[in-house]
C-alpha atoms as a printed R data frame, in Angstrom:
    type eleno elety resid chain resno       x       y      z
1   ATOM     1    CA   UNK     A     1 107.913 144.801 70.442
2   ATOM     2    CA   UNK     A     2 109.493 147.230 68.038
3   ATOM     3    CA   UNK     A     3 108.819 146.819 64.717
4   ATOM     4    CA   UNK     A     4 111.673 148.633 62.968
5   ATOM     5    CA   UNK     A     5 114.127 145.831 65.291
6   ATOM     6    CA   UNK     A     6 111.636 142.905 64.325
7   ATOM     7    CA   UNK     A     7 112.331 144.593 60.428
8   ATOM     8    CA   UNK     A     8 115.778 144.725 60.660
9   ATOM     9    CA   UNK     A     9 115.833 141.126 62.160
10  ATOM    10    CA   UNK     A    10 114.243 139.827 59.050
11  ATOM    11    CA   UNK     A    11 116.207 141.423 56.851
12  ATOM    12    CA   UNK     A    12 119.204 140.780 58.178
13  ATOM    13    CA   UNK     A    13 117.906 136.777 58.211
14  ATOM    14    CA   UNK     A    14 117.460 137.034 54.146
15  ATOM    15    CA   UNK     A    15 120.523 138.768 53.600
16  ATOM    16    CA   UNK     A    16 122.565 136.756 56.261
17  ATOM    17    CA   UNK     A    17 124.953 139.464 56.946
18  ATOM    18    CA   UNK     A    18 123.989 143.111 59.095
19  ATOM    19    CA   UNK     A    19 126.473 144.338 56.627
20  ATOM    20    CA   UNK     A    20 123.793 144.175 53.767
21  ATOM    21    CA   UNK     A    21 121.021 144.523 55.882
22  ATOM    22    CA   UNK     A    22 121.913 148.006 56.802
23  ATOM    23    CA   UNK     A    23 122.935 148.853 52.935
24  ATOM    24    CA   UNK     A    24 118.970 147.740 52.178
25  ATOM    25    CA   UNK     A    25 117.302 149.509 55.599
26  ATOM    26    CA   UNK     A    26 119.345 152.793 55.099
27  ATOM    27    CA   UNK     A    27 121.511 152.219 58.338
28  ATOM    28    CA   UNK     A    28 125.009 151.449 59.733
29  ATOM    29    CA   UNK     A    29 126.103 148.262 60.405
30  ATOM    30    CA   UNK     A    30 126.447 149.367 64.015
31  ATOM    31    CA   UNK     A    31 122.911 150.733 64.013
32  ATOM    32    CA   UNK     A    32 121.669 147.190 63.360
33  ATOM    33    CA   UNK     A    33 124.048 145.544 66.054
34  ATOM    34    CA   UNK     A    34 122.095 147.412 68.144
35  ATOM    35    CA   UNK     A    35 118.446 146.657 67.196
36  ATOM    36    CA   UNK     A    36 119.478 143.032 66.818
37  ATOM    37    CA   UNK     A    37 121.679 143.447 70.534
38  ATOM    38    CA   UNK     A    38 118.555 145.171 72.029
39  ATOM    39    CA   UNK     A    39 115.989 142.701 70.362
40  ATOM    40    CA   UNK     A    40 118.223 139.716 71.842
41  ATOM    41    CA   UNK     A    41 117.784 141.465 75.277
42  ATOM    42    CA   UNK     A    42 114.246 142.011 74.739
43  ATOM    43    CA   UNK     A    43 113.622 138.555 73.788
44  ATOM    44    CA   UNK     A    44 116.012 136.742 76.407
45  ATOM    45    CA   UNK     A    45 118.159 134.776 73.875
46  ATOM    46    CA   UNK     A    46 120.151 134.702 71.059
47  ATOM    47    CA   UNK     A    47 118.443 134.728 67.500
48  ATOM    48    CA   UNK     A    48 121.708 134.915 65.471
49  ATOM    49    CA   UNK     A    49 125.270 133.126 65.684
50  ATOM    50    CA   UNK     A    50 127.685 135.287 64.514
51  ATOM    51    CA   UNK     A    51 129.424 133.051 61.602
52  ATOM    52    CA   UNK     A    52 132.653 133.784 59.394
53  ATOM    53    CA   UNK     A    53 131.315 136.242 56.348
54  ATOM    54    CA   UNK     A    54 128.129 136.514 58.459
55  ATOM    55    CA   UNK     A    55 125.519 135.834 60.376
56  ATOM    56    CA   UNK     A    56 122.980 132.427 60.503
57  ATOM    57    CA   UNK     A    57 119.848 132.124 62.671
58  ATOM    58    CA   UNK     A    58 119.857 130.274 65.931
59  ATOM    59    CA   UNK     A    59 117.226 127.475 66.530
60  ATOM    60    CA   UNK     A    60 115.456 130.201 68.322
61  ATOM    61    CA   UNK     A    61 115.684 132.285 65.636
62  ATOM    62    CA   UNK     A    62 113.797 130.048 63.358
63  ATOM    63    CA   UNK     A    63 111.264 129.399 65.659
64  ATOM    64    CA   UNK     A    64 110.144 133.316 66.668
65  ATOM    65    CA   UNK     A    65 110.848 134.536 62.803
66  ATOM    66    CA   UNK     A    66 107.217 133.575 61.608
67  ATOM    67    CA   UNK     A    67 106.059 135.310 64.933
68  ATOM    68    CA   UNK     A    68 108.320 138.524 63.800
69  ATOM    69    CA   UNK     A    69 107.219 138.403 60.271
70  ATOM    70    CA   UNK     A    70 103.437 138.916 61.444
71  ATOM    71    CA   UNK     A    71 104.272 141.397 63.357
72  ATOM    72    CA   UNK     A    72 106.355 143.182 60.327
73  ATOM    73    CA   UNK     A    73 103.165 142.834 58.387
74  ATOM    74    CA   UNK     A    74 100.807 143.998 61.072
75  ATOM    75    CA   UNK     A    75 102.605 147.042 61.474
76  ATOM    76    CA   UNK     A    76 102.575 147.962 57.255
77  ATOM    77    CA   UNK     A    77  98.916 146.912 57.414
78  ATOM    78    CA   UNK     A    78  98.235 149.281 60.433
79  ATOM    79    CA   UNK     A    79 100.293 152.014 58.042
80  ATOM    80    CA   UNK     A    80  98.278 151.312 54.753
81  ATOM    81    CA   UNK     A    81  94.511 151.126 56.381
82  ATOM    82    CA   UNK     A    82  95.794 154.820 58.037
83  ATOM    83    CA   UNK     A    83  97.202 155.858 54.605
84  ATOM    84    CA   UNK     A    84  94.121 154.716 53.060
85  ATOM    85    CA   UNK     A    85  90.982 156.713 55.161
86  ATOM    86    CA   UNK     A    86  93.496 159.467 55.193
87  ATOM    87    CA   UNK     A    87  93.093 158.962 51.459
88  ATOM    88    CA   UNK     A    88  97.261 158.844 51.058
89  ATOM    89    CA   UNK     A    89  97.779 155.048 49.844
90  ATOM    90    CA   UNK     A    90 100.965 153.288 50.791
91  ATOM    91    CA   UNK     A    91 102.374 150.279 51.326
92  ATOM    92    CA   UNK     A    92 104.649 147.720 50.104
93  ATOM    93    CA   UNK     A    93 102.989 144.665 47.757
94  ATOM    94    CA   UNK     A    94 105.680 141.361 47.441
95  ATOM    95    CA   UNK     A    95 104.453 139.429 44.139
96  ATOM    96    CA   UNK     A    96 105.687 136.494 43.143
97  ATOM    97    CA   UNK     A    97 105.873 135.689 39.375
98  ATOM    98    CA   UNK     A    98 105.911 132.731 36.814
99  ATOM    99    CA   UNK     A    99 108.772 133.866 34.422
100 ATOM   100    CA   UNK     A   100 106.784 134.556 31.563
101 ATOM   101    CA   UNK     A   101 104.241 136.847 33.611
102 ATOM   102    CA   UNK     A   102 107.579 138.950 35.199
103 ATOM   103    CA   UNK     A   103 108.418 140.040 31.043
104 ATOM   104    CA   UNK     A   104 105.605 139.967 29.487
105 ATOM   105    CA   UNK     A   105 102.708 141.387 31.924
106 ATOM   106    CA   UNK     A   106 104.701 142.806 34.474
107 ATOM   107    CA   UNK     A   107 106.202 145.907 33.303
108 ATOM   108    CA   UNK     A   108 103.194 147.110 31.648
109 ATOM   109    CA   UNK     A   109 101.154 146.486 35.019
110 ATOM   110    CA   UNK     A   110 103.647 148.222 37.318
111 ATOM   111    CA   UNK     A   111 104.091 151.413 35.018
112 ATOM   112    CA   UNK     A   112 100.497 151.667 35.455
113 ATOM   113    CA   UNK     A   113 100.125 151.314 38.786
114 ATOM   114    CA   UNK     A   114 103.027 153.652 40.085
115 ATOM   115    CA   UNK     A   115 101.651 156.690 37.911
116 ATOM   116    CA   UNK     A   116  97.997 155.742 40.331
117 ATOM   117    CA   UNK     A   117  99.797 154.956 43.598
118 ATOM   118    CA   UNK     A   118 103.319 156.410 43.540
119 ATOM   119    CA   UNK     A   119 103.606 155.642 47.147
120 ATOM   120    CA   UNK     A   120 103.271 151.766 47.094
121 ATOM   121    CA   UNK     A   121 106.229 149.832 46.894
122 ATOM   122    CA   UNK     A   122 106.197 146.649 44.490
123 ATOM   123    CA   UNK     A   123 108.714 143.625 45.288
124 ATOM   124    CA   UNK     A   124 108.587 141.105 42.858
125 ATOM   125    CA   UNK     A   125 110.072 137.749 42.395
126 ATOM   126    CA   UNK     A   126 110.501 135.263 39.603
127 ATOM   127    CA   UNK     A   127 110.791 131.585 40.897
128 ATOM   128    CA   UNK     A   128 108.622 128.749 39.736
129 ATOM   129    CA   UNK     A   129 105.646 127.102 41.447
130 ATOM   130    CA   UNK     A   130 107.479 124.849 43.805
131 ATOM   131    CA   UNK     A   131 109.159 127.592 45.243
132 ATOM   132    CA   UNK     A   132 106.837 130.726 45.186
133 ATOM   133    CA   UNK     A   133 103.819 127.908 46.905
134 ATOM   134    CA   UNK     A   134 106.210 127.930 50.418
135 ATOM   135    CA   UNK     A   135 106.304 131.640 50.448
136 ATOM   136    CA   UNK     A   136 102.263 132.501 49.956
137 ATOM   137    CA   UNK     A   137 101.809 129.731 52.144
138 ATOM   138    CA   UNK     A   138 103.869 131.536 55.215
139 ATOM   139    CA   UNK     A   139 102.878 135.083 53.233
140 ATOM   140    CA   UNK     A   140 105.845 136.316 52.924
141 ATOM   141    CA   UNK     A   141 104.349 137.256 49.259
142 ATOM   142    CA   UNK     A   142 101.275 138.655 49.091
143 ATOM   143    CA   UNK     A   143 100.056 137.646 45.943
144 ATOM   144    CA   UNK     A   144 101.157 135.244 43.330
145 ATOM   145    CA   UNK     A   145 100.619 135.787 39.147
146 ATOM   146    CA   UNK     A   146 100.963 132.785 37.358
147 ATOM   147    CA   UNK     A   147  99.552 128.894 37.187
148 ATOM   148    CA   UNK     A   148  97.580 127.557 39.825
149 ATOM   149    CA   UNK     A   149  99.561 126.409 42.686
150 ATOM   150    CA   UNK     A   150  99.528 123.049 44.597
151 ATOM   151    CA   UNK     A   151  99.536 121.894 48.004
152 ATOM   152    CA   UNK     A   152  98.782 125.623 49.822
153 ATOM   153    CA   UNK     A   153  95.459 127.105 50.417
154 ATOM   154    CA   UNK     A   154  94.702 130.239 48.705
155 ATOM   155    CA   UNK     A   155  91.708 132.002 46.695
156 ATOM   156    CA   UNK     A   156  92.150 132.100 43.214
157 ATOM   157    CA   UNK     A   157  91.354 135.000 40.636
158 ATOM   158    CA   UNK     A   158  91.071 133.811 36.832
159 ATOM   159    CA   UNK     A   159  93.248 135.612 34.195
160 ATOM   160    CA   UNK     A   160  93.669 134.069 30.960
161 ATOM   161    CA   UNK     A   161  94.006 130.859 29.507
162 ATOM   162    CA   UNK     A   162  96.985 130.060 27.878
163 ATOM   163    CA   UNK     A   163  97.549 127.704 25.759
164 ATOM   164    CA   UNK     A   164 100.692 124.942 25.852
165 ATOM   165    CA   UNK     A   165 102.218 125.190 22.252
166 ATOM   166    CA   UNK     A   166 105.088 122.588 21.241
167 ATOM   167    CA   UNK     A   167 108.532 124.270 19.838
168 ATOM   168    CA   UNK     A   168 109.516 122.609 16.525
169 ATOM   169    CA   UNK     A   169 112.652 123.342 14.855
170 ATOM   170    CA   UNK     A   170 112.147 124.908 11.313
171 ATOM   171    CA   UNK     A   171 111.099 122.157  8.955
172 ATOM   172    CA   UNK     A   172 110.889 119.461 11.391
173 ATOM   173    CA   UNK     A   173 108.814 116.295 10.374
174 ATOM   174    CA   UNK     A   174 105.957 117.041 12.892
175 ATOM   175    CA   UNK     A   175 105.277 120.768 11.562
176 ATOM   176    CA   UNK     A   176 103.674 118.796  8.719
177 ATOM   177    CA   UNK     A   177 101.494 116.795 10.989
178 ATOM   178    CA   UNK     A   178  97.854 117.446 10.129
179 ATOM   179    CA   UNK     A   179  96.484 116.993 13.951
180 ATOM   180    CA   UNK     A   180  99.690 116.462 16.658
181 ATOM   181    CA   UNK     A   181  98.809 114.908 19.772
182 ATOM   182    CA   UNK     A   182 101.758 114.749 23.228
183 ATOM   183    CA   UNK     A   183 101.943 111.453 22.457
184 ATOM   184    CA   UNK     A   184 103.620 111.714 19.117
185 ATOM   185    CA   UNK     A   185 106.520 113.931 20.728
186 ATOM   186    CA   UNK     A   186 107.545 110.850 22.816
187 ATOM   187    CA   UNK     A   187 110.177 109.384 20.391
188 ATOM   188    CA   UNK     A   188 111.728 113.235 19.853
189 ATOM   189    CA   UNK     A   189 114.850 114.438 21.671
190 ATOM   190    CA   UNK     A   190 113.285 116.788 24.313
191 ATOM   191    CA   UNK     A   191 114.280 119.787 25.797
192 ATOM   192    CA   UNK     A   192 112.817 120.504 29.046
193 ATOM   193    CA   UNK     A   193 112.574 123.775 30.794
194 ATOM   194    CA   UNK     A   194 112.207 123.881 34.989
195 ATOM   195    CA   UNK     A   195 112.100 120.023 35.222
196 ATOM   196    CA   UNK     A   196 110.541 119.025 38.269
197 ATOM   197    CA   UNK     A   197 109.388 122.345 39.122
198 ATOM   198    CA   UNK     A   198 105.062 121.679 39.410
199 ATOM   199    CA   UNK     A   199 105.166 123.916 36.441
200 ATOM   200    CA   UNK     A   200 102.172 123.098 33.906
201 ATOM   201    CA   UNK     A   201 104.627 121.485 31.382
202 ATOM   202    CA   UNK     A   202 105.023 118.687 34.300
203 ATOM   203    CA   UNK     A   203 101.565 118.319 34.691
204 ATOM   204    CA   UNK     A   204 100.948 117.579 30.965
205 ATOM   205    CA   UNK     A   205 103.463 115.396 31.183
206 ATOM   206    CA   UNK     A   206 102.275 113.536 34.239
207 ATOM   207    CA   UNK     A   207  98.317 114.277 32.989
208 ATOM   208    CA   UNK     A   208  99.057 112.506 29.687
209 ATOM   209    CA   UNK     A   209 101.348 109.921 30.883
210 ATOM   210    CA   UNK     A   210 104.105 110.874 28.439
211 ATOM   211    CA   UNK     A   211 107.739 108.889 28.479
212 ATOM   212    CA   UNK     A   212 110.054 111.693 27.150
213 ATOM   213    CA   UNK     A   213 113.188 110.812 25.701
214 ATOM   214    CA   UNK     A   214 114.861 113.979 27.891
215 ATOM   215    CA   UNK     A   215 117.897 114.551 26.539
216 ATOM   216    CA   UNK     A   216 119.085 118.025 27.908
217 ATOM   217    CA   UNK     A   217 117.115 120.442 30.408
218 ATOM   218    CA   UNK     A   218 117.548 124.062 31.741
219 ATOM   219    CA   UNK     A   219 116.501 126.791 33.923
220 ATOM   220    CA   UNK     A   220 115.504 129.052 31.134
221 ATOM   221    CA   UNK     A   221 112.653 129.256 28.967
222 ATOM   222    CA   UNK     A   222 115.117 131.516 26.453
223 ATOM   223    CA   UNK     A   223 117.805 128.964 26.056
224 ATOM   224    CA   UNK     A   224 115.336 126.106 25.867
225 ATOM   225    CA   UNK     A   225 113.897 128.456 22.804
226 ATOM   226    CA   UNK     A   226 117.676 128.922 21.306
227 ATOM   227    CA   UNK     A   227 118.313 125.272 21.606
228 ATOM   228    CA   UNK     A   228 115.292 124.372 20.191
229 ATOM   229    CA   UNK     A   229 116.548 127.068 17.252
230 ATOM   230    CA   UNK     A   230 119.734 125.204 16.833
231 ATOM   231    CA   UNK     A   231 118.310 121.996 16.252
232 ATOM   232    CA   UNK     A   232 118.901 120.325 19.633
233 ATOM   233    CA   UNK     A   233 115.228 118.921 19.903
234 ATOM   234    CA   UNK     A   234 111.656 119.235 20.611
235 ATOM   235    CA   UNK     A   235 110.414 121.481 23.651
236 ATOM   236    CA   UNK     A   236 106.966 122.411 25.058
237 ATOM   237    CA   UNK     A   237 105.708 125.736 26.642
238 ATOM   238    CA   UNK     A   238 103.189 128.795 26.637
239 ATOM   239    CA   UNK     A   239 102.437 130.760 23.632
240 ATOM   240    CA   UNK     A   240 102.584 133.910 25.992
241 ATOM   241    CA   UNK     A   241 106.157 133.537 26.185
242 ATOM   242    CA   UNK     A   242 106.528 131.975 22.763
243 ATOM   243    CA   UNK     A   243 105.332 135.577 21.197
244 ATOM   244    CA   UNK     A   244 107.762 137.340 22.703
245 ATOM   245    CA   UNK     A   245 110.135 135.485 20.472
246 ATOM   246    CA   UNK     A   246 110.903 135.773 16.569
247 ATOM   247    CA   UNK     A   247 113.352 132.776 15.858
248 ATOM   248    CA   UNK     A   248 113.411 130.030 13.625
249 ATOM   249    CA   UNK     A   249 111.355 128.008 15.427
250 ATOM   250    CA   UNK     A   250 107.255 126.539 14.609
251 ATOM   251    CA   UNK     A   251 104.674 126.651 16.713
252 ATOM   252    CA   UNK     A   252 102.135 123.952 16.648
253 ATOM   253    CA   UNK     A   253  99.065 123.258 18.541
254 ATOM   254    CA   UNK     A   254  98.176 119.830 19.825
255 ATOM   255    CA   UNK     A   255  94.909 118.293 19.134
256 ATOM   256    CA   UNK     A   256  92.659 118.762 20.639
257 ATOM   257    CA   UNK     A   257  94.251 121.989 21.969
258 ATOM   258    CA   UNK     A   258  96.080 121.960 25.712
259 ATOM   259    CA   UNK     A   259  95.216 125.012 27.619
260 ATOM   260    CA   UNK     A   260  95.802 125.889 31.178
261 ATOM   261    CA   UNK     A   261  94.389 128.784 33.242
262 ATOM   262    CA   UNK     A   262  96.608 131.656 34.713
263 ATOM   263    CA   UNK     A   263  95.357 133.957 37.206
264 ATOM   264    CA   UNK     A   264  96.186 135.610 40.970
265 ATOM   265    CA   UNK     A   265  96.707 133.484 44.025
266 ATOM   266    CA   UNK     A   266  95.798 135.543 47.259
267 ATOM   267    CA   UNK     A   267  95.905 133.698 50.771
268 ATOM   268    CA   UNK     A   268  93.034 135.898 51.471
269 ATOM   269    CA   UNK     A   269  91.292 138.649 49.986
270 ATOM   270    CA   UNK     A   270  89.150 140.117 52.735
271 ATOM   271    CA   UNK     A   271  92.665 140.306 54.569
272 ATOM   272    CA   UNK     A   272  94.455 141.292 51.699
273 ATOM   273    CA   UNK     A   273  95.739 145.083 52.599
274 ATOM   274    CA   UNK     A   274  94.638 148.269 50.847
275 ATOM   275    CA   UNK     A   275  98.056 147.922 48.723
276 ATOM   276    CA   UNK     A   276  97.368 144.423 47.448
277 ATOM   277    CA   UNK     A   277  93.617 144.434 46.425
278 ATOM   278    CA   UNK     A   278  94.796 148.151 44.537
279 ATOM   279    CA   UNK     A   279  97.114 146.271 42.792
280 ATOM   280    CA   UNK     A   280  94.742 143.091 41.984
281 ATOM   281    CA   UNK     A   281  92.650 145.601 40.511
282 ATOM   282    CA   UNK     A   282  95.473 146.848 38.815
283 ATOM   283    CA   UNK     A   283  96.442 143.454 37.325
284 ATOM   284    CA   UNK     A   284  92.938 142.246 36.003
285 ATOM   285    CA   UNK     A   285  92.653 145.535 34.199
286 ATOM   286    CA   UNK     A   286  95.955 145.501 32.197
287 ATOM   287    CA   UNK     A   287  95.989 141.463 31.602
288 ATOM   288    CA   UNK     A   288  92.610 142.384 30.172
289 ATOM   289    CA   UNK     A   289  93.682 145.472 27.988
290 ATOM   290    CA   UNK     A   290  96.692 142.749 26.762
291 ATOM   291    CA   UNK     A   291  94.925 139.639 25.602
């Protein structure tokens, strides 16, 4: 089974369209309607139905992609371990990213690491628990940064601990309070960022059995800070991300103090390529130079 077809499969899968999977693999559309063509032959069906702007897998094609996908990753092992006892490193690492880790750790750790290992590709991508867990689980990322995730089996390198901060307008009541616990925030119009999302804001919520009076909720840690800013209500969230930030809005720490531990999720690290455990190194180095 050819690799660079089984690639060009799985790209074109992601992108639905051979159109923009040639554009990311370097190649004509017609040089892909012939790897996919030639992989159809290969395989004895059809893994794609040729739709209107498109293309969308077959039933088949869902069922043999996680067979393609190891074979994909076989192959860039196979190319790394070479690279590696040849003493050229190379690769491609996919990472998967809380928000606040893609801003405010993420740049620093990849300028580092491409000066070291200019030939390894990094792919990141910024989603929140309940959608990066799917994607280590079937490792299609290689790592995750970020909060511990649930339901998928993975080892787990400690980071940091971070703690949860609540975002006060400027002179709000509670500022004053001399020790605020979750419970007092119940009564205040809240502002919730990634509702529903398994992020650690939920499972303070859940942990502390709060009844929020949620009043407005978005996508976006930044406009969850601006609204907060304007006077819109109460949020929660990391002080990581809340340094970034320099608006009229208080910080204040519950007591006692909620903190929650960040770190690397790797499926597993004695199969982890050469690539990844470079750049785990890579990571627990500069988070430790940052804190």
């Amino acid at each position: 089974m050819d690799a660079i077809k089984c690639r060009a499969f799985l790209v074109a899968a992601q992108r639905g369209s051979f159109t923009a999977a040639a554009q990311e693999l370097g190649y004509t559309q017609s040089g892909i309607t012939r790897m996919i063509n030639a992989l159809e032959e290969e395989l004895g069906f059809r893994v794609f139905a040729r739709v209107r702007g498109g293309v969308q897998l077959t039933d088949n094609g869902h069922r043999i992609l996680p067979l393609l996908e190891n074979i994909v990753r076989a192959c860039q092992q196979v190319e790394e371990y070479s690279g590696d006892i040849c003493g050229l490193v190379r690769g491609t690492v996919s990472v998967g990213c809380y928000y606040s880790v893609s801003f405010m750790w993420m740049p620093q750790i990849i300028r580092k690491f491409q000066k070291r290992y200019p030939h390894i590709r990094v792919n990141m991508l910024e989603r929140s628990n309940r959608d990066l867990a799917p994607l280590l689980a079937s490792r299609r990322l290689d790592i995750c940064v970020g909060a511990r995730l649930s339901e998928v089996d993975y080892e787990w390198i400690p980071l940091y601990r971070d703690e949860m901060v609540a975002w006060l307008p400027q002179g709000h009541p509670l500022t004053r309070a001399k020790q605020l616990m979750p419970k007092m925030l119940e009564g205040e119009t809240f502002i919730q960022p990634l509702p529903q999302q398994d992020t650690d804001l939920d499972r303070l919520l859940q942990g502390e059995n709060l009844s929020m009076n949620l009043r407005y909720s978005t996508q976006e840690a930044f406009t969850a800070y601006n609204m907060v800013e304007a006077g819109l209500g109460v949020s929660l969230n990391q002080r990581l991300i809340s340094q970034k930030w320099h608006g009229q809005v208080e910080l204040a720490s519950f007591s006692p103090p909620q903190y929650f531990e960040m770190g690397i999720a790797v499926p597993c690290l004695k199969e982890a390529s050469p690539a990844t455990r470079k750049l785990i190194e890579c990571i627990r180095e500069t988070v430790a130079e940052l804190i």
